[in-house]
N, C-alpha and C positions, 0 to 999 in steps of 0.2 A: 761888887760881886760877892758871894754867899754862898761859904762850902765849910766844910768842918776838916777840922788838921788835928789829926792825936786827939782824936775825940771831942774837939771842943769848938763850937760853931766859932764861923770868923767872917767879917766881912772887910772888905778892902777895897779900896778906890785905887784902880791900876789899867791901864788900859788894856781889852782884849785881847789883843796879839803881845803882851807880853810875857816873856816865860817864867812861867810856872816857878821856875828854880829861884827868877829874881823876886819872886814876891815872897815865898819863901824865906828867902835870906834875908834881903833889906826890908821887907814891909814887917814882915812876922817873929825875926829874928832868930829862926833857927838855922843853924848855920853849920848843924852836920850835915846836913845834904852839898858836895862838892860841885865845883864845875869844874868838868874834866877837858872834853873836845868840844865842845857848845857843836854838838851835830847827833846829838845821842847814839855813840859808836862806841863809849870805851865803858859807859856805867856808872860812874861816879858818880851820878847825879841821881841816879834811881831812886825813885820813891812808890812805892804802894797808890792806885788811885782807885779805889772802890774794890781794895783787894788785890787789884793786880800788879804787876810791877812796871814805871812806865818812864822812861826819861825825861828827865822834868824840868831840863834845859833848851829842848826844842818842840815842848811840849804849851800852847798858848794857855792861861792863866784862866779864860773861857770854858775851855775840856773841862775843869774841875768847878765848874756851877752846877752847885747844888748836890755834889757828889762829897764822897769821903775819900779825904789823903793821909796817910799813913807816912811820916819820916821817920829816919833813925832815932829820932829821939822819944818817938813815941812807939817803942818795940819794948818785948820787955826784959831783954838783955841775957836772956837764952847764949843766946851766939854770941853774942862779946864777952859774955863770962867764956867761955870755951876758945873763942882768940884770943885773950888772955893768958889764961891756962894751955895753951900752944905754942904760946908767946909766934902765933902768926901774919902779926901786922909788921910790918918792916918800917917804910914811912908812912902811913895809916890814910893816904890820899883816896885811896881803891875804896877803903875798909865799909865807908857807909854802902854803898852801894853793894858792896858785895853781902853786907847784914841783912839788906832790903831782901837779894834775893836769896838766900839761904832761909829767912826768916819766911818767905812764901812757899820754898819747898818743903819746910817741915811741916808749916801748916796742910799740904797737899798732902803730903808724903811723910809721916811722922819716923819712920826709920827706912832712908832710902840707902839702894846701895853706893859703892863708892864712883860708878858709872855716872848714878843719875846724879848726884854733886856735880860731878864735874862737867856731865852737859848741864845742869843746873845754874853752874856759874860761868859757863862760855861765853858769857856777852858781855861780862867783867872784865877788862884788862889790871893787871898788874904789871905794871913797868919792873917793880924789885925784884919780880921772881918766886914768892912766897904761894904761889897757887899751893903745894902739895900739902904745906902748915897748914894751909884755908882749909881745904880739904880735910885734914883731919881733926881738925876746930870743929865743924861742919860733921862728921861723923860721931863727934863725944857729943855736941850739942842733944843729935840725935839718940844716942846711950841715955843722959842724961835727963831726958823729958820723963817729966810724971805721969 
């Protein structure tokens, strides 16, 4: 199969119904993208697929022929310089997923308010409790764009 990741065509022998996340990780090696719930419920897994943001654990490896995937590692670190400088990651399991989608709201939405963060990252779980860090990670990122 034949689709581009972080900009750079890729093709891989993996069977069609497998997910997304595992080809990712074990075929292509990037390994910021998490597996969270393997049922695309908490985010962790999120990755960008032709722009959008899509869970990439229960997401079959098929969907992305011939399309463009965008992972954490291929973001340009907007938002993690600002989780950083928040120091908003606690145990950083959440963290890719919640990059993916912040990093799709700014590009919608280059200074949104603090509302639309926070439904912006609603389909993110964080176990540790850090949402309101994220959130203002998420708000300087926003300050912060050129």
């Amino acid at each position: 199969m034949k689709f581009t990741v972080n900009g750079k065509p890729v093709e891989v022998e993996a069977g069609e119904n497998t997910p997304l996340l595992y080809v990712l990780r074990n075929d292509l090696g990037l390994v910021g993208t998490r597996f969270g719930c393997g049922s695309g419920q908490c985010g962790a897994c999120f990755v960008m697929v032709d722009g959008r943001p899509m869970a990439s654990c229960d997401l079959p490896v098929s969907f992305a022929m011939n399309k463009s995937v965008t992972t954490v590692e291929g973001l340009s670190g907007k938002v993690q310089k600002a989780l950083l400088a928040e120091q908003a990651a606690q145990c950083g399991y959440c963290m890719s997923g919640i990059i993916i989608s912040a990093e799709f709201l700014l590009q919608k939405n280059p200074h949104p308010s603090e509302s639309e963060v926070r439904s912006a990252l609603d389909k993110n779980l964080c176990r540790c409790g850090s949402h309101n860090r994220v959130v203002r990670a998420v708000m300087r990122a926003s300050r912060e764009q050129a």
